[in-house]
C-alpha positions in Angstrom: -61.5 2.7 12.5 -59.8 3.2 16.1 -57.6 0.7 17.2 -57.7 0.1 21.2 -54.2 -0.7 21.5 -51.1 -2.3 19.1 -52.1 -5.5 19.8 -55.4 -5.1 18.1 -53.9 -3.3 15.0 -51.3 -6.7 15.1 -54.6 -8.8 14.6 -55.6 -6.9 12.3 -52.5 -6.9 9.7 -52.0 -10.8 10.5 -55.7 -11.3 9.3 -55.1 -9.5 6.4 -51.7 -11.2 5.7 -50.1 -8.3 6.1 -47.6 -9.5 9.3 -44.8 -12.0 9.8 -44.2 -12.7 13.4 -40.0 -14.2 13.7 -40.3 -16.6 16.6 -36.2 -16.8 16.3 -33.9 -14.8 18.7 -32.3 -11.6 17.0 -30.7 -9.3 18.7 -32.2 -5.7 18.6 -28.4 -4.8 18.0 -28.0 -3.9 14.4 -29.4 -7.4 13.2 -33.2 -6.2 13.5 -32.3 -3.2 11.5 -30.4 -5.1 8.9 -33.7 -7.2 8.4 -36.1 -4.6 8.2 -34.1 -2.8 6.0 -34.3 -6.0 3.4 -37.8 -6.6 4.2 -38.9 -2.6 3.8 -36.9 -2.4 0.5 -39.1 -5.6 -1.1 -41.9 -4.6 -3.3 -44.7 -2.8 -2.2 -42.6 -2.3 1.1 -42.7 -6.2 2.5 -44.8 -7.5 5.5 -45.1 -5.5 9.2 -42.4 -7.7 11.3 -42.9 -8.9 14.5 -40.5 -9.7 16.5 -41.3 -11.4 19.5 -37.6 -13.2 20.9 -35.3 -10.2 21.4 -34.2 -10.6 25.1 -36.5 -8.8 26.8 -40.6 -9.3 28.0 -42.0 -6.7 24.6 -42.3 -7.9 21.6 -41.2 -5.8 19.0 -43.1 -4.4 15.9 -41.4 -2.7 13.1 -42.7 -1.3 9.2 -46.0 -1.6 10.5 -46.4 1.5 8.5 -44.6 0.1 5.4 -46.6 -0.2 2.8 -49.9 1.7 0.9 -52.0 -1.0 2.2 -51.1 -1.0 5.7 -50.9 3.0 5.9 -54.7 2.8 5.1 -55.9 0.4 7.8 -53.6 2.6 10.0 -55.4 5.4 9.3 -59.0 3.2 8.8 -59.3 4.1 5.7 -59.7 2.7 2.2 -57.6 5.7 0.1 -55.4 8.2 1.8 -56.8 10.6 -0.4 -60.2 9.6 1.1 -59.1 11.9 4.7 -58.5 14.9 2.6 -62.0 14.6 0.4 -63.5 14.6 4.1 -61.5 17.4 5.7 -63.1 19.3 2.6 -66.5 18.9 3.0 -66.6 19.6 6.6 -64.9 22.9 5.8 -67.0 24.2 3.0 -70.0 23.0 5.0 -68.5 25.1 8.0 -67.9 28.2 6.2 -70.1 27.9 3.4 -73.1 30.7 3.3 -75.7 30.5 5.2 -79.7 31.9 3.5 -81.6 30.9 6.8 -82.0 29.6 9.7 -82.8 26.2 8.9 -79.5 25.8 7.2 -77.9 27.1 10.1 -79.7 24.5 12.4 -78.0 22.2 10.1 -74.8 23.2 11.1 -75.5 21.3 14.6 -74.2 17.9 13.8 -71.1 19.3 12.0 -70.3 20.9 15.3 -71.1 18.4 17.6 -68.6 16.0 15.3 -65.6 18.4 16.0 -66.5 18.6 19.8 -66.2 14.5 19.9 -62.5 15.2 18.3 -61.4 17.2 21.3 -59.1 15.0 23.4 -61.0 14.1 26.6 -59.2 14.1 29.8 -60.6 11.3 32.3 -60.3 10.2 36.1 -58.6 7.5 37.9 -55.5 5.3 35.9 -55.9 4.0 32.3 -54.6 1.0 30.9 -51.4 2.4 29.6 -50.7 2.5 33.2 -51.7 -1.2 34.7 -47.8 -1.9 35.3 -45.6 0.9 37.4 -42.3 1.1 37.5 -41.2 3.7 40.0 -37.3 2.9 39.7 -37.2 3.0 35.9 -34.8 1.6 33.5 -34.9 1.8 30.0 -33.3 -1.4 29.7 -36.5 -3.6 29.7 -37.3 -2.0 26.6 -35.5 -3.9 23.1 -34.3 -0.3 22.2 -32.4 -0.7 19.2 -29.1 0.0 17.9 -29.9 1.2 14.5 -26.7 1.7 12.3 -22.9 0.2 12.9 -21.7 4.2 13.3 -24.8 4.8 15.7 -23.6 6.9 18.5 -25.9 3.8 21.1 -29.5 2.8 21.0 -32.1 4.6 20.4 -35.9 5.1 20.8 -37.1 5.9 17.2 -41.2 6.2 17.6 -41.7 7.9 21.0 -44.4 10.6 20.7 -42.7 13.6 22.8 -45.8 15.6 24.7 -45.0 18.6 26.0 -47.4 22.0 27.1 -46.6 25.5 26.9 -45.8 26.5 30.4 -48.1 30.2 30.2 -51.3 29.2 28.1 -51.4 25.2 28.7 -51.0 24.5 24.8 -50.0 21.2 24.7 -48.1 20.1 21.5 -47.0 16.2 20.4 -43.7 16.0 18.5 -41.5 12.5 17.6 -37.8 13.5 18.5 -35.2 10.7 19.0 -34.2 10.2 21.9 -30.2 8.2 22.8 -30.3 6.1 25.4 -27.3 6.8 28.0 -28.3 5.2 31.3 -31.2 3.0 32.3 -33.2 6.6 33.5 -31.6 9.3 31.6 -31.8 10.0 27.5 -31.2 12.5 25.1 -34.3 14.5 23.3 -33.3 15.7 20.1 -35.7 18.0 19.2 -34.6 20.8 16.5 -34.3 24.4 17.1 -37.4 24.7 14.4 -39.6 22.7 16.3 -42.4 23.4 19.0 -41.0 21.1 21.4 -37.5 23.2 21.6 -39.7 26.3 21.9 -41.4 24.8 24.5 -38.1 24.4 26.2 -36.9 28.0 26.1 -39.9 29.2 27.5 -39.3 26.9 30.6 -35.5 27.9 30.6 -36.9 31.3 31.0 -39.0 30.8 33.7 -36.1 28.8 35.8 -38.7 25.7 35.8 -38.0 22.4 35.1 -40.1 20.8 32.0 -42.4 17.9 32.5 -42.4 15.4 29.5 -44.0 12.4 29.0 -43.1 9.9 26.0 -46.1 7.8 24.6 -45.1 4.6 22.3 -47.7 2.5 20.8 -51.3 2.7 21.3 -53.5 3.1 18.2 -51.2 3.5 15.1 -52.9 7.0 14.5 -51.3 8.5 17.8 -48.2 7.6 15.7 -49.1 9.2 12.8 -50.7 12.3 14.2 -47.2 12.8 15.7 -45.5 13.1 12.6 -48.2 15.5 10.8 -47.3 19.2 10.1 -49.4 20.8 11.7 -49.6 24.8 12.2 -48.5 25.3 16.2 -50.9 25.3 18.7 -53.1 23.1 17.1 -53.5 19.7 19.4 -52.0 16.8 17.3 -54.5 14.6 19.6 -57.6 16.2 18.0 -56.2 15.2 15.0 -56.1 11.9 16.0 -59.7 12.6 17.1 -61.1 13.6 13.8 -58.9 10.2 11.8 -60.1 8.1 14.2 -63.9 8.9 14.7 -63.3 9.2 18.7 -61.6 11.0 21.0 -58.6 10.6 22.8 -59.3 9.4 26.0 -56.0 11.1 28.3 -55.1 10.2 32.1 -53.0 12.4 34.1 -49.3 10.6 34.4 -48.2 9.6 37.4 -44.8 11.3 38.2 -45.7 14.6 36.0 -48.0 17.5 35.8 -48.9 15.9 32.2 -51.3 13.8 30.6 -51.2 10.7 28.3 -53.3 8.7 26.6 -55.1 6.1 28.6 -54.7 3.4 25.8 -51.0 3.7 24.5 -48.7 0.6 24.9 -46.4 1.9 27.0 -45.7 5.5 28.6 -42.5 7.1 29.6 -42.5 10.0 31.9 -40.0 12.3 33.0 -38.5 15.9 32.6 -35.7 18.3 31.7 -34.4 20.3 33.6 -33.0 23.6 31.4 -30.5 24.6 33.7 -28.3 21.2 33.3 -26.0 21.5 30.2 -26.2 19.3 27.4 -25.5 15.8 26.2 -23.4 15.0 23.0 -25.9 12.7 21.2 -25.3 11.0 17.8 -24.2 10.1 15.6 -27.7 8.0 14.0 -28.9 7.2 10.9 -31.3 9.5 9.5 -33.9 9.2 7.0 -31.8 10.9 4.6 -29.7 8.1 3.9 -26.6 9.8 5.7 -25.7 10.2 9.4 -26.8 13.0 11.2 -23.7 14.1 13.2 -23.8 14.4 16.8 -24.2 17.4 18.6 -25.7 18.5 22.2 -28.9 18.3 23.0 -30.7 18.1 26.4 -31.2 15.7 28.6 -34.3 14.2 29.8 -34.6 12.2 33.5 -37.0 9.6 33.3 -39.1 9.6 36.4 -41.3 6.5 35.9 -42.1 4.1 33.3 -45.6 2.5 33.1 -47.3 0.3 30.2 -50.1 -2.4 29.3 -49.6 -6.2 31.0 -49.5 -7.1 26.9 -47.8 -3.7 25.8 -46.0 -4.3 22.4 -42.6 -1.9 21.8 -42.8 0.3 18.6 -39.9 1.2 16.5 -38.8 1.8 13.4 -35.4 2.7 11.2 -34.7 4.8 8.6 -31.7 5.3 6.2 -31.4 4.9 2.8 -35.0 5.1 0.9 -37.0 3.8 0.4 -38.1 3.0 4.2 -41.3 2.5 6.6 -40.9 6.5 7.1 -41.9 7.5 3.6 -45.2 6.1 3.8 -46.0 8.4 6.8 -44.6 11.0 4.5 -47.1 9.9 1.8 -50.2 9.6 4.3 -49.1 13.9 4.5 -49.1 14.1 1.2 -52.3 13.1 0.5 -54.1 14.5 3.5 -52.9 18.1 3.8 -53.6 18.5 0.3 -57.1 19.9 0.8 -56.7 22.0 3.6 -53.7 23.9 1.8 -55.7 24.1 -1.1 -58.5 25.7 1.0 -56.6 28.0 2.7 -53.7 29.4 1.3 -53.8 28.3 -2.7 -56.7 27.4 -4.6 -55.1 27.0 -7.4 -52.9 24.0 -6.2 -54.0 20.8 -8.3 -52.1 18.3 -6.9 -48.6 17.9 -5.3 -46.1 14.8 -4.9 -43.5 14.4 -2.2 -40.6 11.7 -4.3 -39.9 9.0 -1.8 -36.2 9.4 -3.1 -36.4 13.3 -1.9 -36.9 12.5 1.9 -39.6 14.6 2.2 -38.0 18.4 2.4 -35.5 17.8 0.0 -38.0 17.9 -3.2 -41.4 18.5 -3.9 -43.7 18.6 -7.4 -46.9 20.5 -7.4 -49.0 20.9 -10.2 -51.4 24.5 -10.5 -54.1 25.7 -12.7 -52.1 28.5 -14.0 -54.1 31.7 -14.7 -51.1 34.3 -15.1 -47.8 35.4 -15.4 -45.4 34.8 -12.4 -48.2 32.6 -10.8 -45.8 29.5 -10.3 -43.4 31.7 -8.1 -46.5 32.8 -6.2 -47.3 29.3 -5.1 -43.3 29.3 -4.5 -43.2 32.1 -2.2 -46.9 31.0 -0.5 -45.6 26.7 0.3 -41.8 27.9 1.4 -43.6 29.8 3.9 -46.0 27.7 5.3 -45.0 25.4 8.1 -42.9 23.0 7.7 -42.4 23.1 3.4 -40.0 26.1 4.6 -37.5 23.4 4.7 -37.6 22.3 0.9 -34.6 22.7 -1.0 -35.9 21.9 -4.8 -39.4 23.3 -5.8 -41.0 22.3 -9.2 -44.3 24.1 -10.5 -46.0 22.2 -13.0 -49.5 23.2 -14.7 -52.5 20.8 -14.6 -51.9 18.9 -17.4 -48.7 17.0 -16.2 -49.9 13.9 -13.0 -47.1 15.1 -10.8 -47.4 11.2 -9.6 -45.5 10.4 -13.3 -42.2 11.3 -13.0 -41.5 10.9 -16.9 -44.4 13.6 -17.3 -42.7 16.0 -15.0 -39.6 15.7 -16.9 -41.0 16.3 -19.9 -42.8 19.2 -18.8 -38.9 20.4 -17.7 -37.7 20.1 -21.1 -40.5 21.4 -23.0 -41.0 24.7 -20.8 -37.9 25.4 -19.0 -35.3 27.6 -20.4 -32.6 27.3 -17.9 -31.8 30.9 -18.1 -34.8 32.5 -16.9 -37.0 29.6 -15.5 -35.0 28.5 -12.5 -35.2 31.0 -9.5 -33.2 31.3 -6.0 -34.1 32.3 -2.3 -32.7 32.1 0.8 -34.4 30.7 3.7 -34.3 28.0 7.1 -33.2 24.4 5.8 -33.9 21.2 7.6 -30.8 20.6 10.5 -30.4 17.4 8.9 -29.2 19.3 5.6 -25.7 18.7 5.5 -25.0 19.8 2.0 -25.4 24.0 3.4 -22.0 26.1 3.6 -23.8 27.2 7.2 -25.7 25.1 9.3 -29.7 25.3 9.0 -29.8 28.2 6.7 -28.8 27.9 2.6 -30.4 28.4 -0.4 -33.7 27.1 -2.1 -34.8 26.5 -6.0 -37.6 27.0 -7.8 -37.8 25.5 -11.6 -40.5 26.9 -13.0 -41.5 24.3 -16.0 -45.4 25.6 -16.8 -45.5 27.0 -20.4 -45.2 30.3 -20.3 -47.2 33.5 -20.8 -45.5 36.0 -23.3 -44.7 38.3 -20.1 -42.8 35.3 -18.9 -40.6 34.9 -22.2 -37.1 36.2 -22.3 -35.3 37.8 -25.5 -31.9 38.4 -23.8 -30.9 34.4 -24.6 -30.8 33.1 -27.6 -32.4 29.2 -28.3 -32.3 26.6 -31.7 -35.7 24.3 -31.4 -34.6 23.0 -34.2 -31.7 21.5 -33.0 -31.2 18.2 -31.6 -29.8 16.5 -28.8 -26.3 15.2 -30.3 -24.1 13.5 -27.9 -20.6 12.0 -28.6 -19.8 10.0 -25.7 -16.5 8.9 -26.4 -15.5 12.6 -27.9 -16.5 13.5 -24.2 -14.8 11.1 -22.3 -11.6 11.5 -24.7 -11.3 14.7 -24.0 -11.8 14.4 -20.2 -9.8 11.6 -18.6 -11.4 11.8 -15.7 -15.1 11.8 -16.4 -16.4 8.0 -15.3 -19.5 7.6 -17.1 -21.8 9.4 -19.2 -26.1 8.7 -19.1 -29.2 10.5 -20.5 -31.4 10.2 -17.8 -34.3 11.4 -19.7 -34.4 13.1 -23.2 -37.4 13.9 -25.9 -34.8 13.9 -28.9 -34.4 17.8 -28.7 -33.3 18.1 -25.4 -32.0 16.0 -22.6 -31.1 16.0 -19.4 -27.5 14.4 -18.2 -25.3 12.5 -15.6 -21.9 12.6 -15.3 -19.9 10.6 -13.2 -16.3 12.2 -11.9 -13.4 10.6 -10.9 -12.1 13.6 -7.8 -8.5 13.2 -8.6 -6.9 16.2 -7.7 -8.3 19.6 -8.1 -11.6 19.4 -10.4 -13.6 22.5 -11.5 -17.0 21.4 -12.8 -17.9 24.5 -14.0 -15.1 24.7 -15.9 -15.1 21.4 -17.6 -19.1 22.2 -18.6 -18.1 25.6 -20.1 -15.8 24.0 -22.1 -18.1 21.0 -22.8 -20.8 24.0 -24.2 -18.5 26.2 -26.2 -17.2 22.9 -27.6 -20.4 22.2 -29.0 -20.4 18.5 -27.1 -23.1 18.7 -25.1 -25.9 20.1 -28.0 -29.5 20.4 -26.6 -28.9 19.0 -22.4 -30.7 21.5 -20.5 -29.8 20.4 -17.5 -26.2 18.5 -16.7 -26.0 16.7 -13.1 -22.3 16.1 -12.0 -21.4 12.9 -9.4 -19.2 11.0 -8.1 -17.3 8.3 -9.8 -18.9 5.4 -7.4 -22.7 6.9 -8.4 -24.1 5.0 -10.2 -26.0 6.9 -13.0 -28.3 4.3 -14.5 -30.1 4.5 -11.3 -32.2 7.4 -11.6 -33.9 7.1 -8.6 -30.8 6.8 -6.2 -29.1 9.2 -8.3 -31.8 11.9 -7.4 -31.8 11.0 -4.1 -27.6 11.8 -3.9 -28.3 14.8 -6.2 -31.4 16.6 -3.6 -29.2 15.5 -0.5 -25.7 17.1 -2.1 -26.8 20.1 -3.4 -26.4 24.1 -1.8 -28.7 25.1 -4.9 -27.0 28.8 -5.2 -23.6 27.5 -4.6 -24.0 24.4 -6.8 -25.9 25.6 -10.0 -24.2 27.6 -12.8 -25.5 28.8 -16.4 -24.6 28.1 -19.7 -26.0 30.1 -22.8 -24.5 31.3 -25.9 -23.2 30.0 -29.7 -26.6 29.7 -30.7 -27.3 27.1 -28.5 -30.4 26.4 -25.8 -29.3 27.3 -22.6 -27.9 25.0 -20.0 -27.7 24.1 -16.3 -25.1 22.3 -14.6 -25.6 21.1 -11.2 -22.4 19.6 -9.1 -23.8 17.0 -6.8 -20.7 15.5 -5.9 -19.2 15.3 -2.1 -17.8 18.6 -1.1 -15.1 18.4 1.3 -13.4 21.0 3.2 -10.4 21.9 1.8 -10.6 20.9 -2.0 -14.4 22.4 -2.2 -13.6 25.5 0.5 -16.6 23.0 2.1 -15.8 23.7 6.5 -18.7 21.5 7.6 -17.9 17.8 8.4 -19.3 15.6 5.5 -21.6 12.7 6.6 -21.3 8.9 5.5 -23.8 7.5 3.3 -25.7 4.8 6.0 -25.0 1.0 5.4 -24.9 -1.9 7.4 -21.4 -3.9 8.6 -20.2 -6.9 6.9 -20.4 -8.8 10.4 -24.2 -8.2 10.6 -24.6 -8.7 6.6 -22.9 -12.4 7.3 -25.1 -13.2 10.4 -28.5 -12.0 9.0 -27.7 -14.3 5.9 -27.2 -17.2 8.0 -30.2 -16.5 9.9 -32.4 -15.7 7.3 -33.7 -19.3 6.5 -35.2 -19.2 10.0 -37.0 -16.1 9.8 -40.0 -17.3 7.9 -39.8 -14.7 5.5 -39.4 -16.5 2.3 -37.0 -16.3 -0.3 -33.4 -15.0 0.4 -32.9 -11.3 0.2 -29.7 -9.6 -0.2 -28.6 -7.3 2.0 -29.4 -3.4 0.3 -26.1 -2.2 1.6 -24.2 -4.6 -0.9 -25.1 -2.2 -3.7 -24.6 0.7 -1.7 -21.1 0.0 -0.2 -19.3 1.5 -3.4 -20.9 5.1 -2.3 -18.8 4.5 1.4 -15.2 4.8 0.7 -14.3 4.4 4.6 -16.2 3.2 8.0 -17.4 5.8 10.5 -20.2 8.6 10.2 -18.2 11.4 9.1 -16.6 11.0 5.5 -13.0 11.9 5.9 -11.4 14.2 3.7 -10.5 12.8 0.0 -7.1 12.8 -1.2 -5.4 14.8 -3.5 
């Protein structure tokens, strides 16, 4: 189902019951975040929110995305998994074999469907351009201020078009851009991505680069923005084949560029590569920490132009879960297929954990056939697109739903022996990875936990099956002052795997308090040993595997443990590492979470919001994680 415009997709989710519009004035400084962030974090991800009183002529909508139900009528669909069965059977019926001509003949219709995907480029002006503003400012827009250490407001959903300046290649990207003065921004696209490429290209022609931002317009433009797709491939004939229709595009007004004719609002303009940079940041990412600032370039708006009805789009993210992991799951579940169809048959299933924001952790499951054939799916996903940026890689086999996290687990402890089952590489990491010695570039794991062929078995370790998890808890703690807390975050009675919580007084090696822990005998039958900080806390398993995936350099942070007759053992240290205490010469980034002033104002507010019982503010149970204010975690005393 297409959608001609956000206000349509509004009606939609209000018929369904799946909207709250907030007649009541809130400011789109910090307080809309703060009650997004409550409402996103409800069950089942809360209601899209509407907010139509912000101080200025747009309404605002915000989690329209947030939830499984509203991700489908997004995408017009009744099961994400439904885009992927699709995407399938048009490519089998595309390359499948052909006996005759008659079956070739039938092959007509199949092509005349991806001809109506193509975007469609039109004359005269559309109705994303009905209003004109030639001296544009930014300000009319209820740009929000995301997080109290934001470095200013930002734009959170704009769809960045750009085209290769030699073959035309256009590609869309979604890169934040800071507002700094009603016609200027930052774009903060990363060196990885197409629209940065786009960029150097234009540097090296001396030209200056014509942009033009699209928000709103059917939900799928959003979405298709977001997908991983290989580069040159037009993100609007995506759109085209989710939607049914083409994309109907207008040429912009102050640009060599075109838009779509139907988005909400459009936002045109250019860099210009010979300018220098902007320091932009800090913001609030979606990996529950700040991204720090840095320079990035500037773009010039030229012209602004939108629907007479236009709605404003935005979203936040920060601590999962949020509206963005949806999108992440509507990934999931459609590129599936085609990386099964070209690049690894054998791939069953995968899972993207909403607590590993997206490139920190992936599960796939395989119908294993051989020896070493979970580290060829490794080496095949960390180079394909965008997966080059996952940190933590497990391989399952098909008889473990990578969707049960308890079965995955399992599948760890019964297959995994720590000392040869757990492999390293090298490789590009996400610029928002702040956990890496160097920036953008660290180290990668692979757990292999299928059950193993006999080529696959190791004799140079030695293992007890018959021995069983045996944990003394206060022997532990007795002997280490400084250990917090102690839990088994999942065991089968033979082997578990455990948190520990640390208080960082002074100087602390964790490998050397683990060694000692496993020639001590105290820590029988834990293959795997996750260390934390004190303020972690470890009965959380879901947070506590979001702090772990975020914190780790995998090389750096993993050591071995295997001798006296016992299983082998892997300790992980997840806690914060800080420059000179962990040799660490990065900045460290805050844990994102709202200000008490905004906490006391949303409660207050909150009875006015028509949004049902009171909800406590999320940040309340993450405040212990953020020792001081400010993006940057300063250093920790010794």
């Amino acid at each position: 189902m297409a959608f001609k415009d956000l206000s349509k997709f509004v009606e939609k989710l209000e018929s369904l019951g799946e909207l709250v519009r907030i007649k009541e004035f809130v400011n789109p400084v910090l307080e809309i975040s703060e009650i997004t962030d409550r409402v996103s974090k409800m069950p089942g991800g809360g209601k899209a929110l509407l907010f139509e009183n912000n101080g200025t002529g747009f309404p605002l909508l915000i989690n329209a995305f947030g939830s499984e139900k509203r991700i489908n009528v997004a995408l017009g669909v009744d099961n994400l998994d439904d885009i992927g069965k699709e995407m399938e059977i048009l490519f089998k019926n595309l390359t499948g074999p052909k006996t005759n001509l008659f079956d070739k003949f039938k092959m007509i219709p199949e092509l005349g469907k991806i001809a109506d995907f193509m975007p469609k480029l039109v004359s005269g002006r559309g109705a994303s351009q009905e209003v004109v503003h030639s001296n544009p400012d930014l300000n009319i827009f209820p740009v929000l201020k995301c997080w109290p250490a934001d470095g200013g407001r930002f734009i959170t959903f704009p769809l960045v078009i750009t085209k290769d300046p030699t073959n035309g290649i256009r590609n869309v990207g979604m890169y934040r851009m800071q507002v700094f003065e009603k016609d200027l921004t930052g774009m903060h696209w990363h060196k990885h991505k197409v629209g940065a490429r786009h960029f150097n290209e234009y540097k090296q022609l001396g030209k200056k680069m014509p942009i033009a931002v699209v928000l709103g317009g059917d939900p799928i433009l959003t979405y298709s923005a977001t997908a991983p797709l290989p580069d040159n491939i037009d993100e609007f004939m995506l759109a085209g084949f989710l939607r049914k229709q083409n994309v109907k595009l207008v040429k912009a007004i102050s640009q060599d560029i075109e838009v779509p004719a139907d988005a909400d609002i459009i936002i045109e303009g250019y860099v210009d590569p010979t300018e220098d940079f902007i320091l932009e940041g800090p913001f609030g990412d979606h990996t529950g920490f700040y991204s720090l600032a840095d320079y990035y370039p500037k773009f010039h708006v030229t012209c602004i132009t939108h629907k007479k009805n236009a709605i404003y789009p935005t979203t936040i993210v920060g601590i999962p879960p949020q509206e963005d992991a949806w999108l992440g799951k509507a990934t999931e579940r459609i590129f599936l297929a085609p990386i099964r169809l070209s690049m690894l048959p054998e791939l069953v299933d995968m899972d993207l954990p909403v607590y590993g924001v997206a490139h920190n952790l992936t599960l796939v499951s395989i119908k294993k056939d051989f020896a070493g054939h979970a580290l060829k799916v490794m080496s095949a996903l960390w180079g394909a697109g965008q997966m080059m940026f996952n940190k933590a890689l497990v391989v399952v086999d098909s008889s473990v739903d990578v969707h049960d996290y308890m079965q995955v687990a399992n599948a760890f402890l019964e297959n995994v022996n720590p000392a040869s089952d757990i492999h390293f590489s090298m490789g590009p990491l996400d610029i928002l990875d702040h956990s890496s010695s160097k920036y953008a570039f660290g180290s990668k794991l692979c757990i292999d936990a299928t059950p193993k062929f006999k080529e696959e078995l190791t004799t140079n370790h030695t293992s007890n099956d018959s021995e069983l998890l045996k944990l003394d808890v206060d022997a532990i703690k007795l002997k280490f002052k400084f250990i917090e807390s102690i839990q088994i975050a999942f065991s089968n009675h033979k082997s578990g795997i455990l948190f520990i919580s640390v208080k960082q007084e002074g100087k602390i090696s964790m490998k050397e308090m683990v060694a000692e822990l496993y020639q001590l005998n105290m820590i029988a039958g834990v293959k795997l040993l996750v260390c934390f900080d004190s303020e972690v806390i470890l009965t959380d398993i879901p947070s506590s595997v979001w702090i772990l995936t975020n914190n780790i350099d995998p090389k750096r942070d993993c050591s071995f443990y295997d001798g006296n007759g016992q299983s082998s053992c892997m300790m992980v240290d997840a806690t914060k590492k800080i420059a000179e205490s962990d040799k660490f010469e990065r900045d460290w980034p805050n844990i994102i979470v709202s200000d008490e002033n905004t906490i006391k104002k949303i409660d207050l507010l909150w009875p006015k919001l028509n949004l049902g019982n009171f909800v406590k503010s999320p940040s309340i149970y993450y405040k212990p994680l953020v020792p001081i204010e400010g993006a940057v975690l300063k250093e920790r005393k010794k």
